[in-house]
N, C-alpha and C positions, 0 to 999 in steps of 0.2 A: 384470373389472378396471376400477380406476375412474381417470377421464383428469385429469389434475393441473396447473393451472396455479398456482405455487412463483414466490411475487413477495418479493425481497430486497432489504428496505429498508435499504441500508448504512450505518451508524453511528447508527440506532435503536436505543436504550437507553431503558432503563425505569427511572426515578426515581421515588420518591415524593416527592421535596423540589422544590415547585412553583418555587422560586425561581430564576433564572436557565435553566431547564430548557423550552427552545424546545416540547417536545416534548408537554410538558401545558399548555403556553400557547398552544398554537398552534390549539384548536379543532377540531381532526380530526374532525370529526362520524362520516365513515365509517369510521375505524378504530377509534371509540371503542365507536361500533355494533357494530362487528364484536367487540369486546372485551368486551365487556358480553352478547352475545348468542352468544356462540360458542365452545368448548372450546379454554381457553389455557392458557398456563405460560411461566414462564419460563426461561431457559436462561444455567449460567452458560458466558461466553463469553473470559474473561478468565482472570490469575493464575495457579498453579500447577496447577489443575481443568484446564486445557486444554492441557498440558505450555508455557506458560510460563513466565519467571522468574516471582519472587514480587514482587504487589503491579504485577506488567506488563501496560498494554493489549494488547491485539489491536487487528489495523488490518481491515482489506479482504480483501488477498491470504490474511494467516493464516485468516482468519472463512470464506473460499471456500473455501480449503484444506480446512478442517474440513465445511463444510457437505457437499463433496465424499468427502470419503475416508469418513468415516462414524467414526470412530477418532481417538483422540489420536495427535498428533505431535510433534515435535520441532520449534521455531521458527530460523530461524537465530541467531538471536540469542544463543540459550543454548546453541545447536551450538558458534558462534563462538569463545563466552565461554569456554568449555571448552579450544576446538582453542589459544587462545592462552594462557590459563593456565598450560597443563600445556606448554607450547613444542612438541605436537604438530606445527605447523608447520616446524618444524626438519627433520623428516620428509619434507617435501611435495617433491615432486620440482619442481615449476613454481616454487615458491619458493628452492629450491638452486639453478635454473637463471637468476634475477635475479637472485639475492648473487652467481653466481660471473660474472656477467659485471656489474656494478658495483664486482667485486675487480679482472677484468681492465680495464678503463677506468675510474680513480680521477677520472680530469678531467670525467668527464659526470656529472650531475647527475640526484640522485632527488628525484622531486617528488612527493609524496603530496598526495589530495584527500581531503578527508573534509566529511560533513555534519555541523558542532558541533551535537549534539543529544545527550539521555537518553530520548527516545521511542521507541528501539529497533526504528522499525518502518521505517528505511533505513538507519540506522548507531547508534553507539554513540560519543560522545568519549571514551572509557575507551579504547578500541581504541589509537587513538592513544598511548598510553603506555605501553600493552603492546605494540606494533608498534616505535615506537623503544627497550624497554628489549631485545625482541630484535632489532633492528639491531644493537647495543652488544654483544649477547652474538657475534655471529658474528664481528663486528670492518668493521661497513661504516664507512670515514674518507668516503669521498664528502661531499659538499654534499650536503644534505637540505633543499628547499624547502617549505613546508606551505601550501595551498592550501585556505582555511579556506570552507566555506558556511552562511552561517547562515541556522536553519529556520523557527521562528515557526509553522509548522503541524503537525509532530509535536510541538513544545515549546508552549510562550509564545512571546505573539507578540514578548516582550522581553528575552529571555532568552540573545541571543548572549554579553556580555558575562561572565555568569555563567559559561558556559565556557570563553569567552578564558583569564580566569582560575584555572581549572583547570588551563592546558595549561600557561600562561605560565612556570612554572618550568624546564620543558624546554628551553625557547629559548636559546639559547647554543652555544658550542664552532662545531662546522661544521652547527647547524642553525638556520633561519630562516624568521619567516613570513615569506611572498612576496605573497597576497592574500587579498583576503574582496569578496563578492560572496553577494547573497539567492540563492537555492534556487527562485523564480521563472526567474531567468536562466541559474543554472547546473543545474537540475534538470527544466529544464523536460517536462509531463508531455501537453503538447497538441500537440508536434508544427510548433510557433513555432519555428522555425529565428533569426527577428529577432533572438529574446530569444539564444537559445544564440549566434551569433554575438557578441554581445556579453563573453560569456564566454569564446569561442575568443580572441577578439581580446586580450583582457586576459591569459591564459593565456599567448600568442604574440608577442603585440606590445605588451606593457605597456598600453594601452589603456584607462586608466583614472583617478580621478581619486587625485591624490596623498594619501598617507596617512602623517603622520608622527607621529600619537597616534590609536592605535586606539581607544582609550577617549572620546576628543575626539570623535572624526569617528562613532563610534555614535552619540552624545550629539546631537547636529547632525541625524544624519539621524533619529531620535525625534522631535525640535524639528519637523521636515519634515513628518510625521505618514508617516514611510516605519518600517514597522514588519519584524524582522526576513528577513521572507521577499522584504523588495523594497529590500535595501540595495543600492544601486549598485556596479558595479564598482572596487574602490578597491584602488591600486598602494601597498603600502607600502615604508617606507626598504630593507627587506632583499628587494625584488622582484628576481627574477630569469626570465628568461621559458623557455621550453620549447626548446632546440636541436635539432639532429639525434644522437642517440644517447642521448639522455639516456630514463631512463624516469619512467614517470608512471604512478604506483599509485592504485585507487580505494579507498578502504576502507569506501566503501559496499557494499551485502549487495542492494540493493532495483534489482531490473533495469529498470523502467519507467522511473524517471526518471534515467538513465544511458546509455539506446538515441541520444540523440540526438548527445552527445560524443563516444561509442564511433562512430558513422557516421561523424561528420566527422574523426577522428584514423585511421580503421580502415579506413574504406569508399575503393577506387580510387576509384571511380566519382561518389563522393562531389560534387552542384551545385547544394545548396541558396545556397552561397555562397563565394565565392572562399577556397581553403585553404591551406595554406603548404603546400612539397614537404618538410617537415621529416622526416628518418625517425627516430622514437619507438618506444620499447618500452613496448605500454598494458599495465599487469597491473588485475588485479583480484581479491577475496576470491573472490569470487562469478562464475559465470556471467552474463555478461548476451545476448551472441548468437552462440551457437555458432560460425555463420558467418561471421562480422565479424573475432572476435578466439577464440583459447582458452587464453589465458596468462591463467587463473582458476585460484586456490586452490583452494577447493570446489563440487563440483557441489552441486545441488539436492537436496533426498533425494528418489526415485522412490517416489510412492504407488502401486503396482497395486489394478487394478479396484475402481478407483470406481464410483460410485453409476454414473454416466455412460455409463461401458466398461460397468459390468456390463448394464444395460438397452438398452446396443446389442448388445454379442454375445447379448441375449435377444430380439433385431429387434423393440424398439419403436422408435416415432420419437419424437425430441427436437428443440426447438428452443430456442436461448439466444438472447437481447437485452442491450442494455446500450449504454450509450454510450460512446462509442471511450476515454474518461478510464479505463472501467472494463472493455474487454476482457480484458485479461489475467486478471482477478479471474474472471470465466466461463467463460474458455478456459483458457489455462497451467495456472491453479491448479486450477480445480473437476476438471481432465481428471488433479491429481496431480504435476504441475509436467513436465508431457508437451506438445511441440508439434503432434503427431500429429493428422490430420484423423479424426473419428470417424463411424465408420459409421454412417446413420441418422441422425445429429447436424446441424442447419442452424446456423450462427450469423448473428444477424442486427445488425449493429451502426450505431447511430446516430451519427451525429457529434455531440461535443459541443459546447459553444456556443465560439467563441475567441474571450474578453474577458478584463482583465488581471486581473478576481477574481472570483468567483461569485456574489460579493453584487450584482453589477453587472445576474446575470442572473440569481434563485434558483431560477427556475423551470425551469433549462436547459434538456432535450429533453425532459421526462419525458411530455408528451404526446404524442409520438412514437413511445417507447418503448412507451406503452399502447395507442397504433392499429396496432403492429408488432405486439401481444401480440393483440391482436382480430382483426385476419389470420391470425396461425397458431394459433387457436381455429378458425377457418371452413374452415384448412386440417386439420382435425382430428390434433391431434399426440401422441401419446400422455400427453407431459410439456414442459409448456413452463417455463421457467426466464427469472422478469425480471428485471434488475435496477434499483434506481431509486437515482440517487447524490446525490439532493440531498441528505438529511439529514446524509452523509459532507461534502463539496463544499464545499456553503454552511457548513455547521458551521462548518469547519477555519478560514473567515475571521474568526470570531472576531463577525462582524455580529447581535446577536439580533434585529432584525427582519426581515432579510434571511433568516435562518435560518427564521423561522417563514414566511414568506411562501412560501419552497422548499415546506417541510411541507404547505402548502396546498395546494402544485398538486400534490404525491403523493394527499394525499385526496381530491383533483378524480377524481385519475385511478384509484382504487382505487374510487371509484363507477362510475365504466362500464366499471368490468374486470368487478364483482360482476354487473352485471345481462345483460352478453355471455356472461358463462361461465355461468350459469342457463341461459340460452337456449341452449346449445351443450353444457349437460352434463358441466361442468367443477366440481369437487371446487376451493375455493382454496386454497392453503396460505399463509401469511404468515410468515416470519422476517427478525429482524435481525441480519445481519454480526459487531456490535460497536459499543459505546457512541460515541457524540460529540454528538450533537445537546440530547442530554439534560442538558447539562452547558455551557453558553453565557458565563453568569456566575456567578462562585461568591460565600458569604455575605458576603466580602470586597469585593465588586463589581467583583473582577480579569477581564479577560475570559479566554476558556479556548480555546485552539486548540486544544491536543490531545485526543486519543482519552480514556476513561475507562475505568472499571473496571464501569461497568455490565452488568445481565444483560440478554438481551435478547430479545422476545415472539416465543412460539412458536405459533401459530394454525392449526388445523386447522376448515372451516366446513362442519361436520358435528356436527348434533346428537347423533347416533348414540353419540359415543364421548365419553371424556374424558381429560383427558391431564394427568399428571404433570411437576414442576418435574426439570432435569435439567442436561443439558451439549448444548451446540452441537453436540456428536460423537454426539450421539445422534438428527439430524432426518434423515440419510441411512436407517440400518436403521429407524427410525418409518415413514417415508414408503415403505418397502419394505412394511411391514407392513401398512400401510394398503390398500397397493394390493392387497396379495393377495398377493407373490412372495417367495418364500423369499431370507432373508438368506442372503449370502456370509461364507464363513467367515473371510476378513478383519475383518467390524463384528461380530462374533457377542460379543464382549465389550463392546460398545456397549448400554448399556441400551434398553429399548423404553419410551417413553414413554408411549403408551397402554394404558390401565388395563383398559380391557376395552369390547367393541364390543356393543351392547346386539344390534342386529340386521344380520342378514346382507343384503348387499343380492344 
């Protein structure tokens, strides 16, 4: 059996269009090496090919998911879109159990949060309209406060406004925006309690700066060179702040950047920083921490035995990396959206860098990440799994030298990963998550924050074989293949990428 070191380069995307595309600009010497010298393909990772909607990025968490389960799945996104269309949720019992106590207390107030985006890979602004058109149908009269975050990194980076006005017809009768506030301060994904404070504060004690032309006061903060994901906390005319009984709905779907508000509204114990004794009812579409809160619409969908489970219950050892930005994407997702400690399994996680934007640092831990990977090669682990998130990271800021710069310190570190695993007997395997980096500035010279529709490189560095163009849901049963171990009859409808192994080692 042969020992695998599986390095994931997240939001590596494969363009042929050199323009704006950090990714063919950025001189990768060793991964171009590795590409030119070594049995590739590519993989589509996006769109309706990998059960999502059509014409939809993949992000991270979806690309792990995938890489993990070995099989198509269902995204939330098109879960969601479904559960609300059809007024499934009508159904839901956690949901009956919010409308009937906002029937019986008309004087408390609902306050919904959403992140105004069409990147679908934390929310959806569509949600929003389909959420109040079923308020309407049940007959909620309450005050409805709307709690607006704008993204700038699943979307453009300028692109709030375009949603505003989307929604804006709604506004009226007993509902109201209350605020807006960048997805920096209310999303935060590093564990800056600073920034979320900032947002508790505004949520609670109006805290923010006066807003009495939303259009105006975007406009201003552009002029500022404050781009949407770092708009300031802003209190507009219809603000109304969070009481005691009132509840507070999230309509975001994406649990990382949600863990920090759910603590401080959720958690007793809660002393990052001083909290109001308010009692609130948090709901949410989604799961975000079992133990915190469970007044969630929908669970997760349960992936059984993954790649992961499956090569532990076969007592090999595993060991995963990644930087604390990108745990979840290695643990939660790859294990199948399971919190479960895995037998066999070490996780090994670096902390990432905490600065206000990645362009600040593009390099973040990734050298880190690769002398954590070079220790458990010495530890001899049967499959080590790395992650490296600059190309994701830096991307999403939208910076293209910044972007390329990140890319360099990956190929820094994809050189002494190749010549340690030589020396240690390690097989590499190379794949990417899902597009972003590849995609910087488009032929319009717009900058591009969001994720893309690109496929993304599949590399196996072994002359021996050669491999076929496919789907992301097919590197789980390949790399089973490869190794020698008969596929599980969950990925068995999963294609096998490799086309035939010239010699048996």
């Amino acid at each position: 059996m042969k020992k695998i070191l599986m390095l994931i380069l997240d939001g590596f995307g494969m363009r042929e269009d050199i323009y704006g595309n950090a990714i063919k600009n950025a001189g990768m010497n060793n991964f171009i090496n590795i590409w030119n010298n070594y049995p590739h393909c590519l993989l589509k990772a996006s769109d309706t090919y990998v059960g999502l909607e059509e014409k939809q990025c993949s992000d991270s968490e979806f690309g792990h998911k995938m890489i993990g389960a070995g099989r198509t799945i269902t995204n939330k996104l098109k879960k969601i879109n479904y559960k609300l269309k059809n007024n499934d949720i009508l159904n839901n019992h956690r949901f009956k159990e919010m409308i009937a106590y906002l029937k019986k207390n008309s004087n408390n107030k609902l306050h919904i949060n959403i992140l105004l985006s069409d990147g679908g890979v934390s929310s959806h602004f569509k949600h929003m309209q389909m959420f109040l058109d079923i308020l309407t149908k049940v007959g909620i009269d309450n005050e409805i406060y709307l709690h607006l975050v704008s993204d700038g990194i699943d979307s453009d980076k300028k692109s709030f406004y375009s949603y505003y006005k989307e929604i804006e017809p709604l506004i009226g009768g007993n509902i109201y925006i209350a605020s807006i506030c960048g997805r920096c301060y209310a999303m935060d994904e590093l564990s800056d309690y600073k920034r979320t404070k900032l947002y508790y504060d505004l949520l609670f004690d109006g805290e923010g700066i006066e807003c009495v032309n939303i259009g105006r006061m975007i406009e201003l903060c552009y002029n500022k060179k404050m781009t949407d994901a770092y708009i300031p906390p802003l209190k507009t005319s219809g603000y109304m702040p969070l009481n005691t009984g009132d509840v507070f709905l999230s309509l975001n779907y994406s649990k990382k950047n949600q863990y920090n508000m759910l603590r401080c509204m959720c958690e007793a114990s809660f002393d990052e920083f001083k909290v109001y004794k308010n009692d609130i009812k948090f709901y949410s579409l989604c799961e975000i921490d079992k133990k915190l809160n469970q007044n969630y619409f929908y669970e997760d969908e349960i992936i059984n035995n993954t790649m992961i489970e499956y090569l532990s219950d076969l007592g090999l050892s595993q060991a995963r990396i990644a930087e604390s930005i990108k745990k979840d994407s290695i643990t939660y997702y790859m294990n199948g959206c399971k919190n479960e400690k895995i037998t066999n399994c070490d996780t090994y996680i670096v902390d990432t860098p905490n600065v206000d934007s990645f362009d600040r640092k593009p390099e973040m831990n990734s050298l880190t990440v690769a002398k954590t990977a070079i220790k458990c090669m010495e530890k001899d682990y049967d499959l080590i799994i790395a992650n490296f998130a600059n190309p994701d990271e830096v991307g999403h800021t939208g910076n293209y030298q910044a972007t390329i710069n990140g890319l360099q310190a990956v190929d820094v570190c994809l050189g002494k990963l190749i010549e340690v695993a030589q020396d240690n007997f390690y097989k590499i395997v190379i794949v990417g998550s899902h597009g972003k980096a590849d995609t910087i500035i488009d032929r319009n010279n717009n900058i591009i924050t969001k994720n893309t529709t690109s496929p993304v490189p599949f590399i196996i560095m072994d002359k021996k074989i050669k491999l076929n163009n496919g789907l992301i849901t097919s590197v789980a049963p390949t790399l089973l293949k490869y190794m020698e171990i008969a596929i599980p009859k969950e990925m068995k409808e999963s294609e096998i990428l490799i086309e035939k192994i010239k010699i048996k080692n």
